[in-house]
N, C-alpha and C positions, 0 to 999 in steps of 0.2 A: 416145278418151274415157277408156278404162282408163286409160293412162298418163297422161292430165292429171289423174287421182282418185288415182291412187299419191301417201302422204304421202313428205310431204317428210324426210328424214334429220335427228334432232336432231342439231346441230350441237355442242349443248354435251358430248352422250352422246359424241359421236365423241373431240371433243378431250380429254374423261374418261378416256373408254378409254384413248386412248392414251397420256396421262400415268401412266396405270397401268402399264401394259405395261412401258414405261422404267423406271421404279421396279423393276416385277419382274423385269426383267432386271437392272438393279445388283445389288439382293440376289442374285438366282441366281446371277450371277459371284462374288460376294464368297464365295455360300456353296460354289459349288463348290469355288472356288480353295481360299479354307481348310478344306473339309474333304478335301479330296484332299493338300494338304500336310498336314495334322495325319494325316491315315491312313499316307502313306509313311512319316513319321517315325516314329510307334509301329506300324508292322508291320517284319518281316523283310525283311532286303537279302540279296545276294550278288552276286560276282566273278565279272568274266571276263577274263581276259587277254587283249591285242588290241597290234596294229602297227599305226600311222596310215598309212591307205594314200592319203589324200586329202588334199590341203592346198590352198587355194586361199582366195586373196582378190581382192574387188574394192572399187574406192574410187571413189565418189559427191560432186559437187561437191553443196552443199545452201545455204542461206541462211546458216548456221551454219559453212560451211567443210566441206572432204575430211571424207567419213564412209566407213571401211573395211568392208566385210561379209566373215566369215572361214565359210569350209563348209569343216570338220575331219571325218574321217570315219575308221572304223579297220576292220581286219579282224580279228575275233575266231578262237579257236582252232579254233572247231568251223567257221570256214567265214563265217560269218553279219558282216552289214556292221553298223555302230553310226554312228550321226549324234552326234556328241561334241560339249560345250562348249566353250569357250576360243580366245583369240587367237592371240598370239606363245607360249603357252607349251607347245605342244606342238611338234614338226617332223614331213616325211617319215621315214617310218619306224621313230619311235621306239615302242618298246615302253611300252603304258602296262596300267593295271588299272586296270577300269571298275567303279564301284558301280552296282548299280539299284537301283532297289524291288523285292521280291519280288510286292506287289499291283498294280504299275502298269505294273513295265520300264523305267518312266523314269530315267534317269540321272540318280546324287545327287550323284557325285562322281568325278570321274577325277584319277589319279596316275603321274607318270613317275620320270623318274628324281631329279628336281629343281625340280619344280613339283608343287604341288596345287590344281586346280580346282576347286571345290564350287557344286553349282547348286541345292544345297536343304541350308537350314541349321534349327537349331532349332525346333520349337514352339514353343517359348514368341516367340518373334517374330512369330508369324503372326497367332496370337490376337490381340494387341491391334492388329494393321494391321487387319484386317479387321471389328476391331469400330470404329472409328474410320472404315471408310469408311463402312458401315452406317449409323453416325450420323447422317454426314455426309446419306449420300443420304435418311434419313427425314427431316433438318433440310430438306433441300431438299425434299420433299414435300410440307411442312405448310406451305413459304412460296411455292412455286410452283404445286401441284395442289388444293392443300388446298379453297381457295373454289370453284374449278371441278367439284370432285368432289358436292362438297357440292353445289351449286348445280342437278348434273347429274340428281338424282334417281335413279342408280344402285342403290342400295341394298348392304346386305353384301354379299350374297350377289354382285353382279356386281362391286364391288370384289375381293372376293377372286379371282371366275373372272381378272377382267385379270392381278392381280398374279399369277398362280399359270402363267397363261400366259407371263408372259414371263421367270417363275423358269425354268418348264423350258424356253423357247429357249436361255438362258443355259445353263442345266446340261448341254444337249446340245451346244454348239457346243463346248462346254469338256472334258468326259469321253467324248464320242465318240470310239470308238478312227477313227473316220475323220477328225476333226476335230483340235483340240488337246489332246487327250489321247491320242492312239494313245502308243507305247512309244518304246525307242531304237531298234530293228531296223530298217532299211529294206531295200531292194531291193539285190542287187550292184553292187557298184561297182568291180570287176575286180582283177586281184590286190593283193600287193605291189609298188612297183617295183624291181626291181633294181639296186642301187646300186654293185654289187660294182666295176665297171669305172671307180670314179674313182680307185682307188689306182692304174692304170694309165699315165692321163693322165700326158704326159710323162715318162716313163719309170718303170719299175718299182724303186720304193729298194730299197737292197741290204738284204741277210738277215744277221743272225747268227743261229747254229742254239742251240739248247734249251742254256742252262746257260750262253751266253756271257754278256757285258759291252759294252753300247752305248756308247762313249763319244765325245763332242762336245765341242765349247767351252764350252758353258754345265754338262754334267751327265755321272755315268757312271751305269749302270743294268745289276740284273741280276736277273732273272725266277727264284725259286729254287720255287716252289710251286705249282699251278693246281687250285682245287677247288672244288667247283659245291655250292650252297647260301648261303644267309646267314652268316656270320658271329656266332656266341654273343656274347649284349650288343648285338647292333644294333637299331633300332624295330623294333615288331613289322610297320610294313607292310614293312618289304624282305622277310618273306616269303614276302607274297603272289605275289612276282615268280620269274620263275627267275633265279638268279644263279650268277655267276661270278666266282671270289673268284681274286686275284693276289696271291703274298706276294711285294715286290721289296724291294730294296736299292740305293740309290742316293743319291747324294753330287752334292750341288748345287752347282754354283762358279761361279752368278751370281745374281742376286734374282730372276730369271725363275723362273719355275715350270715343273713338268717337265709338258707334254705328254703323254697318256696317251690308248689307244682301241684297241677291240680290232677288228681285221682286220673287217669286217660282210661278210654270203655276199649270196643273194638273199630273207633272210628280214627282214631289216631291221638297221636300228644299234644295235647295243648304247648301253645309255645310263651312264655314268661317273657312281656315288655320291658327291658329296662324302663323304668322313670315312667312309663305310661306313656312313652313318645311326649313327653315333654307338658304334660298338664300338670295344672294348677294343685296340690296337692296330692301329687304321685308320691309315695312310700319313699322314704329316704333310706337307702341302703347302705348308706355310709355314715350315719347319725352316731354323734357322742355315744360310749360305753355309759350306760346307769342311766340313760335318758329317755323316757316313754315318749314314744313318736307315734300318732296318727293320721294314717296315708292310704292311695289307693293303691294294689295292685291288679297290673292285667294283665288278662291271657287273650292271645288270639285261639280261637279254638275253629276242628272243623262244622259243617252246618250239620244242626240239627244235637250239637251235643249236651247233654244235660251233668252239669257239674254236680258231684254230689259230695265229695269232700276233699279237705286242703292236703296234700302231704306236706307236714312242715318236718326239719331235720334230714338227716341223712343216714343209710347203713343201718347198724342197730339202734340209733337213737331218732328215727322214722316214728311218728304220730300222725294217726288218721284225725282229722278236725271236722266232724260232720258240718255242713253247708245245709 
């Protein structure tokens, strides 16, 4: 008899509620999102330098056609793994330098040797995205919840409780460091791999030693300088990186271009600057056929790596240049 005297659920209160809720969950996203991008942007960042120790893709057949999923992942200096953005523009082992936010950890931006990927750009873009979905989602409140609210006899006070409810589900599911908002850091993902053993494969190219002259059908080449730091007049992010600067001299005698890379151990590949980032006597890649050019080139390399010789050419016509 109790339970057939239990009133019955307003129905209209229910379907109130919960049109509120919704609503407060849009704004809670909208306000989390943009206010945790507009905080990274005006708070402090800083670097780490890191080798991609993880590469891997997988490709998904969908309505739309192949969709690829790329899991990039790097090993930082101190040890510590990073969950990195971007596709095709990073490889195994390249050295890159990772931005974070100083307040979140989240990665703003990573950079190699010739690409730059940025996964958080401007304020000023965010602001009007997010006041525009805002908009959006009150214009849909007022033509979809509006009469039902109304109708429901909730009053302010349980308006506000709904919407205020499902601002903070939003807000947590979004800034919870357990959630999608933890940082870039994640768990190990085991070293670097060593890559050293493909110069190997089918035999070992021959060496000239320190201060010779490479010479082939297409080009001559010769290593006169080897000095570690950036180059004066190059951008300022080369140097963020460690680098390894090559002065060579070498005379082209076909339109190919000369093949350049430095010997890589089991710390990872060096990566080859175009133009030296823009200094003052960087290597001319592109120089008249029969004209001896002397230039620098440079690698970003990871820390701690000791160059020991040039591979110039490619395939079977690969030569070791002792450094």
């Amino acid at each position: 008899m109790l339970l057939g005297n239990a009133p019955k659920p307003d129905v209209r209160k229910l379907k109130a509620v919960a049109a509120l809720v919704l609503v407060g969950v849009g704004l809670g996203a909208m306000a989390s999102f943009g206010g945790r991008w507009i905080a990274e942007g005006l708070a402090g960042t800083y670097t780490v330098r890191a080798v991609v120790s993880v590469y891997d893709s997988e490709t998904v057949e969908s309505q739309d056609g192949p969709d690829t999923f790329y899991t990039v992942e790097a090993r930082a200096e101190d040890g510590r793994a990073i969950s990195l953005p971007g596709n095709e523009e990073f490889g195994i082992t390249d050295p890159v330098v990772v931005r974070l936010s100083s307040l979140t950890h989240r990665v703003l931006s990573v950079r190699g040797a010739d690409a730059l990927v940025k996964s958080h750009d401007r304020v000023w873009k965010a602001v009007p995205a997010v006041a525009g979905v805002v908009a959006v989602l009150f214009a849909g409140w007022m033509l979809v919840a509006g009469r039902r609210v109304i109708s429901s006899g909730l009053g302010p006070r349980g308006v506000l409780a709904a919407v205020v409810c499902g601002a903070v589900i939003a807000g947590f599911v979004l800034l919870s460091p357990s959630g999608f908002g933890r940082g870039a850091f994640i768990d190990s993902t085991g070293p670097v791999p060593d890559l050293s053993g493909r110069y190997s494969r089918g035999g070992e190219p021959p060496t000239v030693e320190r201060g010779g002259v490479v010479r082939n059908e297409d080009f001559t080449l010769r290593a006169s300088d080897v000095r570690r730091g950036a180059p004066e007049g190059a951008a300022a992010w080369l140097s963020e990186f460690e680098v390894v600067t090559v002065r060579v001299e070498a005379t082209r005698l076909t339109d190919f271009p000369i093949p350049l890379e430095l010997r890589a151990d089991e710390h990872g590949r060096p990566g080859l600057v175009r133009d030296c980032a823009g200094a003052p006597g960087a290597f001319d890649h592109e120089s008249v056929v029969g004209r001896t050019v002397t230039g620098l080139v440079c690698f970003v390399v990871p820390q701690g790596y000791q160059p020991t010789q040039l591979v110039v050419g490619q395939l079977e016509q690969r030569v070791m240049l002792t450094l």
